[in-house]
N, C-alpha and C positions, 0 to 999 in steps of 0.2 A: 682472791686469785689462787688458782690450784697451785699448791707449792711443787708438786711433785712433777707436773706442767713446767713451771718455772725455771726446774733443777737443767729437767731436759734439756729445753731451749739454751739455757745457759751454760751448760756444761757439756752437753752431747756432742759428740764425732757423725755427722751428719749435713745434711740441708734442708732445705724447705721447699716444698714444692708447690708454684703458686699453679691454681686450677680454679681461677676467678676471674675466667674471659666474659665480658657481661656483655649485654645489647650488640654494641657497637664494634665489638671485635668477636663475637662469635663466627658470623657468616664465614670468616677468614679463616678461623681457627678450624670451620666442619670442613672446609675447600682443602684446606692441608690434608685433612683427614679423607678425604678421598668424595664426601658429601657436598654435592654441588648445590647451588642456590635452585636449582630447578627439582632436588627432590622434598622439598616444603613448600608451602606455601602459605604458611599462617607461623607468627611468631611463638605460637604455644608450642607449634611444629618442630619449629627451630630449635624452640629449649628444650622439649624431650629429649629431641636425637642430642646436644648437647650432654644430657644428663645421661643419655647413656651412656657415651664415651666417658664423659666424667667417671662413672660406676665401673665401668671395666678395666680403667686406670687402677682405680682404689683398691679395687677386688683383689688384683693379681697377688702371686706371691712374693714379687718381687717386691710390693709397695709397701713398706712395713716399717717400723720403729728402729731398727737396724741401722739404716744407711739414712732414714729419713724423721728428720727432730719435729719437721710441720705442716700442715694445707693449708692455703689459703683458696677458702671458699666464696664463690658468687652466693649470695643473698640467696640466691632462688635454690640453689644446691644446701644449703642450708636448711633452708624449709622444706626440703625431702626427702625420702629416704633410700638406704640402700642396704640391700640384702635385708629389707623387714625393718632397719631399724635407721632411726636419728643420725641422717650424714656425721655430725661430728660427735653424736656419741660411738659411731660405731669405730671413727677415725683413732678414736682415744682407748676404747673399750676392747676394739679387736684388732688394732693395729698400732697400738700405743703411741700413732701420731699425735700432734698437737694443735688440734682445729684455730684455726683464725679466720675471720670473714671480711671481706671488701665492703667497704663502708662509705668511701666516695661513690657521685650521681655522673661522674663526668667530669671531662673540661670545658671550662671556659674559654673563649675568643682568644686568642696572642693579644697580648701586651705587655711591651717594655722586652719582649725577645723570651717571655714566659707563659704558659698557661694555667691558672689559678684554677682548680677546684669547682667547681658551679657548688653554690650553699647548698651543704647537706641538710636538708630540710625534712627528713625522717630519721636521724639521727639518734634522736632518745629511743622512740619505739624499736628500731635496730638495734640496741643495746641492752634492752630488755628482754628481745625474742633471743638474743645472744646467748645472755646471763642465763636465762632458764634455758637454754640448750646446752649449756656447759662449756661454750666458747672459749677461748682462754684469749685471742685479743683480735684487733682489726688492722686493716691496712687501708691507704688512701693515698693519690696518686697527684701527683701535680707532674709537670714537664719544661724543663728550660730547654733553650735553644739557644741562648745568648748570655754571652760573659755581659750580664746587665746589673749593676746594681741595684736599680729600683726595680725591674724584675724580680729578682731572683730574691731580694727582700721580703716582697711581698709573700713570695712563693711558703719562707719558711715563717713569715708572721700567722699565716696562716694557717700553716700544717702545725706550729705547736701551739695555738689557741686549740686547735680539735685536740689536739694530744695531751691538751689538760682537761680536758671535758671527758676524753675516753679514762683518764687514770683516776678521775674521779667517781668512774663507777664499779673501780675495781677491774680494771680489763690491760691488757697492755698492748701500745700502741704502737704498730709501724709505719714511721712516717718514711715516706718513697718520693723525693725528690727528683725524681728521673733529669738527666741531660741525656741531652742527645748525642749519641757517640757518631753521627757523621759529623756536627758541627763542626766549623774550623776553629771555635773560640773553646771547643769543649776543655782543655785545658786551665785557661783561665778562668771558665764558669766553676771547675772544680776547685781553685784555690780561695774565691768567694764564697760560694754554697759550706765547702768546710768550716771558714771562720765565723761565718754565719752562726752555723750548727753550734760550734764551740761557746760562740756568744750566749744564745738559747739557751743551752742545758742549763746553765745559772738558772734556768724560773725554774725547773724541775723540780719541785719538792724532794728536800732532803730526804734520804730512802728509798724513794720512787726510783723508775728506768723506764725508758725507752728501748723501741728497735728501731733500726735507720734501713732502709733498703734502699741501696744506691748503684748506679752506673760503675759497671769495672771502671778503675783510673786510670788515666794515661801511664800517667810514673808506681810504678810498682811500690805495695806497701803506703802509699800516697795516706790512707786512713787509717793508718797503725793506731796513731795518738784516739781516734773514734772508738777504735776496738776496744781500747785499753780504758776507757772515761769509766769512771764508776756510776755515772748514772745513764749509761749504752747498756743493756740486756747484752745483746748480738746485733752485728752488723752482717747485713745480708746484702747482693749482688742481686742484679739483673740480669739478661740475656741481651740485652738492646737490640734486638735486630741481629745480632751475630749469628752463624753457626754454631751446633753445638760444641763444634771442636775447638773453632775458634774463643769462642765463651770458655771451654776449660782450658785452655791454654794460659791465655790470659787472670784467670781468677787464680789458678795454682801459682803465679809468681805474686800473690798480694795476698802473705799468710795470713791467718786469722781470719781473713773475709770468708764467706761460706756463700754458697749459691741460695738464690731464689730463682729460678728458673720455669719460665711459663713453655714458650714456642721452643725452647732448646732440651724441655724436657721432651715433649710432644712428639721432636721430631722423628720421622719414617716410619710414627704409626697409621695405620689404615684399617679403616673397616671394614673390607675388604680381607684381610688379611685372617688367616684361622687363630683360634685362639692362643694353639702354640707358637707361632709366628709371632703376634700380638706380643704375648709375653717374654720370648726371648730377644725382642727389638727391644723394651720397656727395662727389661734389665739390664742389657749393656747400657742402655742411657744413665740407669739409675748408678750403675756402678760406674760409670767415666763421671760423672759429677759428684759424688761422692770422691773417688779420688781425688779430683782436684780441690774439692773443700777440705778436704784434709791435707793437703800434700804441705 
């Protein structure tokens, strides 16, 4: 593991910015961005124009080591390149960010008021094409919906079996329990899912760390104790569906948590839009999130 990766993550005044919309949430993401399903018509289609908004994000001057500790890369974004060179080497090399890649296939069906992971079943070879790309860790996604015990059990049995399989090859894991922030139980899904987590870290081999990327909380400061665990790297936020204002509002009253922000980074850019336009939407995004992960 890059120590000097590590230091970042763990100690830097910034956030992370996830740009790891894959198959199933592209279409939505190019439609925000002003690309309607009627200008593709083949999925290789899709993921170029993807990749290039991806590339024009990354490029900017705004997107830099500064304000931002890490990307979390789709698979295919990984296996590409931009400006000539290795997405995450360039993210590292010429932007001092800290590449990580999405490493879940999907969700599974609801059950028990959760949906489980579908088995990552390329898993090892993704940690290999990682490792030699100079990765520094991965992320994978599950979703509750319900203050469910045997849900929401399953949920975390499962993400920290893969998160000992990721720290065994050297890489560090963010496991992403998503709940759903319309839920009416979300509250009490969050006092399970925590003690859950708390339970867990006991397998984590001594020395080892995680990252946790979790739903803003209801109750403010709600994951102090998370932040604070010595075997937590950082604890990272979501956007849930919020606006981006609404998302910084709420994350700046629950210190120490810090953004990951997918649609709330994204939002009111357009393709459409000239390049200076492009970049001065992209920086005030970057710097109201940034403030709020700091604040």
């Amino acid at each position: 593991m890059n120590e000097a990766q590590r230091q970042k993550i763990a100690d830097g005044a910034g956030f992370v910015a996830a740009l790891d919309q894959s198959g199933g949430s592209t279409p939505k993401a190019l439609a925000l961005y002003g690309v309607p399903e009627a200008a593709y018509s083949t999925e290789d289609e899709m993921f170029d124009l993807m990749h290039e908004f991806r590339s024009r994000i990354i490029t900017a001057p705004a997107f830099n080591g500064d304000r931002i500790l890490g990307a979390i890369l789709f698979e295919q974004t990984m296996d590409r390149q931009v400006n000539g060179m290795a997405a995450a080497q360039y993210l590292w090399q010429h932007k001092k960010v800290v590449p990580f890649v999405k490493v879940d296939e999907g969700l599974a069906v609801e059950a028990d008021g959760a949906r489980l992971m579908k088995p990552i079943t390329m898993l090892e070879s993704l940690l290999e094409r990682a490792v030699h790309q100079q990765v520094f860790g991965t992320k994978m996604r599950s979703f509750i919906r319900r203050a469910d015990v045997g849900g929401i059990t399953a949920v975390l049995d499962q993400q920290f079996a893969y998160a000992l399989r990721i720290l065994d090859r050297d890489m560090m894991p963010i496991i992403e329990p998503e709940i759903d922030v319309a839920s009416a139980e979300k509250q009490q899904a969050e006092e399970l899912l925590k003690q859950g987590i708390v339970e867990r870290l006991s397998d984590v081999p001594d020395g080892l760390q995680v990252m946790l990327k979790l739903s803003i909380p209801t109750q403010d400061d709600f994951y102090a104790d998370l932040i604070r665990h010595p075997k937590v790297l950082r604890v990272v936020a979501l956007s849930g569906g919020y606006s981006q204002q609404e998302a910084n509002t709420r994350l700046a009253r629950s210190h120490g948590l810090i953004a990951s922000f997918s649609r709330a980074l994204t939002e009111g850019l357009r393709r459409q839009q000239s390049d200076e336009e492009f970049q001065q939407v992209l920086a005030a995004s970057i710097q109201g999130i940034y403030a709020a992960s700091t604040a």
